[in-house]
PALUM-358733 format. One line per field, with one value per residue: x, y, z of N, C-alpha, C in turn. Coordinates in steps of 0.02 Angstrom, whole numbers, plus 50000, padded with zeros to 5 digits. Atoms other than C-alpha are relative to their C-alpha. Example, Ala and Ser with C-alpha at 12.3 -4.5 7.8 and 13.67 -1.06 7.14 Angstrom:
n.xx: 50045/49958
n.yy: 49941/49941
n.zz: 50000/49997
ca.xx: 50615/50684
ca.yy: 49775/49947
ca.zz: 50390/50357
c.xx: 50045/49961
c.yy: 50060/50055
c.zz: 50000/50037
//
This chain:
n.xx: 49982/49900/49976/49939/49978/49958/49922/49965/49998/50061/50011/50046/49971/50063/50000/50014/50078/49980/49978/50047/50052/50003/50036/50055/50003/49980/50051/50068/49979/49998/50058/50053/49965/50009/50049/49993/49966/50026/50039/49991/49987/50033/50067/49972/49959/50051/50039/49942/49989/50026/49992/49971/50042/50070/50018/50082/50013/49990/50058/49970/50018/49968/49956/49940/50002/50019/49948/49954/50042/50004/49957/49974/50026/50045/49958/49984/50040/50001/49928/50007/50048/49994/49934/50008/50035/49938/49946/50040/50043/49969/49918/49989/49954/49980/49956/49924/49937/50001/49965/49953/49971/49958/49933/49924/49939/49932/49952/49960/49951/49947/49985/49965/49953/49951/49938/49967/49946/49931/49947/49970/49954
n.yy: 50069/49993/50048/49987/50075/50012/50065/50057/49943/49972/49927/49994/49956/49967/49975/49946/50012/50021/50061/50039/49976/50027/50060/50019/49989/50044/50065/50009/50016/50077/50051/50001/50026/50056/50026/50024/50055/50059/50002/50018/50032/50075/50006/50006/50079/50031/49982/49992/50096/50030/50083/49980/50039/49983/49949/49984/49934/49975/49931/49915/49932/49937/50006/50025/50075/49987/50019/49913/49926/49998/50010/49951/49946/49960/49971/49932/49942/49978/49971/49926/49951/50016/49957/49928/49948/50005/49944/49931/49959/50009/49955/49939/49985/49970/49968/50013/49958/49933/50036/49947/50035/49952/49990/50063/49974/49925/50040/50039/49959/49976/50044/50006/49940/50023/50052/49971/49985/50028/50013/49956/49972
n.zz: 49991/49983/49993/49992/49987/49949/50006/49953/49952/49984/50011/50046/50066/50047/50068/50042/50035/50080/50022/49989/50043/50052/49986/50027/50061/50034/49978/50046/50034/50011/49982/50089/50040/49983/50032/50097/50014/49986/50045/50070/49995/49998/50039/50072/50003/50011/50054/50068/50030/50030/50034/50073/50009/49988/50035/49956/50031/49911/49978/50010/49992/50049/50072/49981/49960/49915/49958/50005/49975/49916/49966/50017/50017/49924/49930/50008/49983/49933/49959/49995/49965/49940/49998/50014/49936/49951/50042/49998/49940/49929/49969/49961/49984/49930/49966/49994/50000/50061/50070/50005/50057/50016/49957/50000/50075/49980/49938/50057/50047/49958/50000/50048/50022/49939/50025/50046/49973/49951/50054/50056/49946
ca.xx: 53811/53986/54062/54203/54332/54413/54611/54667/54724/54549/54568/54434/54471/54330/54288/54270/54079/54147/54209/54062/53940/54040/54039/53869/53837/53953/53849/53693/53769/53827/53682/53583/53720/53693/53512/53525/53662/53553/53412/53494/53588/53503/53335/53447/53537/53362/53262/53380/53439/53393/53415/53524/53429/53254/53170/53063/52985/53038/52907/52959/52929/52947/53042/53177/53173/53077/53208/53336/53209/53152/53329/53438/53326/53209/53346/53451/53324/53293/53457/53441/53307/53360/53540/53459/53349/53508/53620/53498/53399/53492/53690/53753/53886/53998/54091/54277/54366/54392/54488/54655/54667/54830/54937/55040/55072/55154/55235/55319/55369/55437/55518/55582/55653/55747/55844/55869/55951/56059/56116/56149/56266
ca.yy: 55167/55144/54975/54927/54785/54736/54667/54542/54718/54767/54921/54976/54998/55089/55092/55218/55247/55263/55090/55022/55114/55012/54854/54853/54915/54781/54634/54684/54662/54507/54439/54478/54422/54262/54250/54280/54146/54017/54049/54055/53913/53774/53830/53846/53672/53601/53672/53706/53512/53433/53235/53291/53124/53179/53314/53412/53575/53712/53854/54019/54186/54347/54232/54168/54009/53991/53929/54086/54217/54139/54085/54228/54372/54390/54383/54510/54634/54613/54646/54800/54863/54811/54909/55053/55091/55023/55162/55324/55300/55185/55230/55348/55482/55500/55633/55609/55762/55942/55895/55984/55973/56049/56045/55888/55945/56129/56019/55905/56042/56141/55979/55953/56135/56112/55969/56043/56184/56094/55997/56146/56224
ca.zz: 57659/57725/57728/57808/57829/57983/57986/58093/58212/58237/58132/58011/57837/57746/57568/57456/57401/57213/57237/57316/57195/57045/57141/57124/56974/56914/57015/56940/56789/56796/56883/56706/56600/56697/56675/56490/56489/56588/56472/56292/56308/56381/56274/56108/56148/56174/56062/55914/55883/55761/55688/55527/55484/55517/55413/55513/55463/55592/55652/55623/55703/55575/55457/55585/55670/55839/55916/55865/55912/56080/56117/56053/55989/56141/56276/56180/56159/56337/56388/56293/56343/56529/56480/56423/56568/56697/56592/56600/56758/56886/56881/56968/56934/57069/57137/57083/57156/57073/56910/56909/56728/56656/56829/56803/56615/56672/56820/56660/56569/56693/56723/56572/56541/56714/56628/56488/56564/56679/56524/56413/56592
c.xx: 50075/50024/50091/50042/50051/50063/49987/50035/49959/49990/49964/50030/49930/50010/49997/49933/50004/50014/49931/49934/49994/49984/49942/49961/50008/49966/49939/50014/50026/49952/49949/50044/49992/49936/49995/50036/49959/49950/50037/50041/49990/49939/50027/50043/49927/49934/50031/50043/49987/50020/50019/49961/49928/49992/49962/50006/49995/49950/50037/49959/50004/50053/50060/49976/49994/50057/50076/49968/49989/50073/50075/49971/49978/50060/50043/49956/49981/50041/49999/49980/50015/50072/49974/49971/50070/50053/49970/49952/50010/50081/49982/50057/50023/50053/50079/50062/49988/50079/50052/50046/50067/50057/50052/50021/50040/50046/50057/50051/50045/50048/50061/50038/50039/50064/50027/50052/50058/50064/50046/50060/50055
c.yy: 49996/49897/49984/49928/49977/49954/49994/50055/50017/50075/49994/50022/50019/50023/50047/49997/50005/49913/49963/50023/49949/49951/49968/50006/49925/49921/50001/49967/49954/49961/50005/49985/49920/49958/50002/49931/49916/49971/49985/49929/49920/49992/49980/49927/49954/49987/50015/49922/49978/49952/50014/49933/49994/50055/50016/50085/50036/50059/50061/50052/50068/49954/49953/49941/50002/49990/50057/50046/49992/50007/50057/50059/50026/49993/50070/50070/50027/50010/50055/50044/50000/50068/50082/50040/49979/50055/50071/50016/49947/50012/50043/50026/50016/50041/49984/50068/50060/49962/50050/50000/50065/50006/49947/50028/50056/49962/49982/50042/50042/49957/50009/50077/50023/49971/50024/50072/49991/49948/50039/50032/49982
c.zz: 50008/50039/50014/50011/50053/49989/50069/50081/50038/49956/49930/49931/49975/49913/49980/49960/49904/49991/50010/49959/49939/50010/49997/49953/49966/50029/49958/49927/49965/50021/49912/49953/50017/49990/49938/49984/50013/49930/49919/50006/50003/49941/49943/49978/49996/49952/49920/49961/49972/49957/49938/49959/49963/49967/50030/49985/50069/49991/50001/50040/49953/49953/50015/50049/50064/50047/50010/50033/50060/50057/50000/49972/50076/50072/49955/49997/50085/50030/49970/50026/50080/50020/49989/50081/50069/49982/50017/50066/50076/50014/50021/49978/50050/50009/49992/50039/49945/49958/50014/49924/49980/50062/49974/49921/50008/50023/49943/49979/50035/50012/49960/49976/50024/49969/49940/50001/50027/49957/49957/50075/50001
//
């Protein structure tokens, strides 16, 4: 998949498939942060209210208040469970390059033992 973005020149710029891998990553991601948000929110504002007034006996699930569990228990779990399997079996690692770990620190020091010569001279 190669996406690209035309300037005002005509000349193609082309992404980088690392970038466009996260980009979507990071869409999905917010698209389900968004349905959780729609959902807990309005349900827990609607369903969670209650006439400080009025005494009304609330329904429970396991102990905790229907309105907690439908409106904050059961979407978090499902964002877990949604994160877990989006984490272990749809990312992707991608390809960064051979690692050149250790050059730029010699580089430094050589660097730095340069200057320190040319000071002590």
């Amino acid at each position: 998949m190669s996406e690209a973005v035309h300037t005002d020149q005509g000349e193609g710029l082309e992404f980088d498939p690392v970038f466009l891998h996260s980009r979507r990553e990071a869409i999905i991601i917010f698209f389900v942060w968004l349905v959780a948000f729609i959902w807990a929110v309005p349900y827990c504002y609607f369903n969670g209210y209650v006439d400080a007034a009025s005494v009304v006996e609330t329904d429970t699930v396991w102990g905790i208040p229907s309105w907690v569990f439908w409106g904050i228990g059961a979407p978090w779990i499902a964002a877990n469970i949604f994160t877990t399997w989006f984490c272990f079996c749809y990312m992707e690692d991608d390809d960064l390059g051979e690692a050149m770990e250790g050059a730029d620190i010699a580089e430094e020091v050589a660097e730095m033992h340069a200057d320190e010569k040319g000071a002590n001279a």
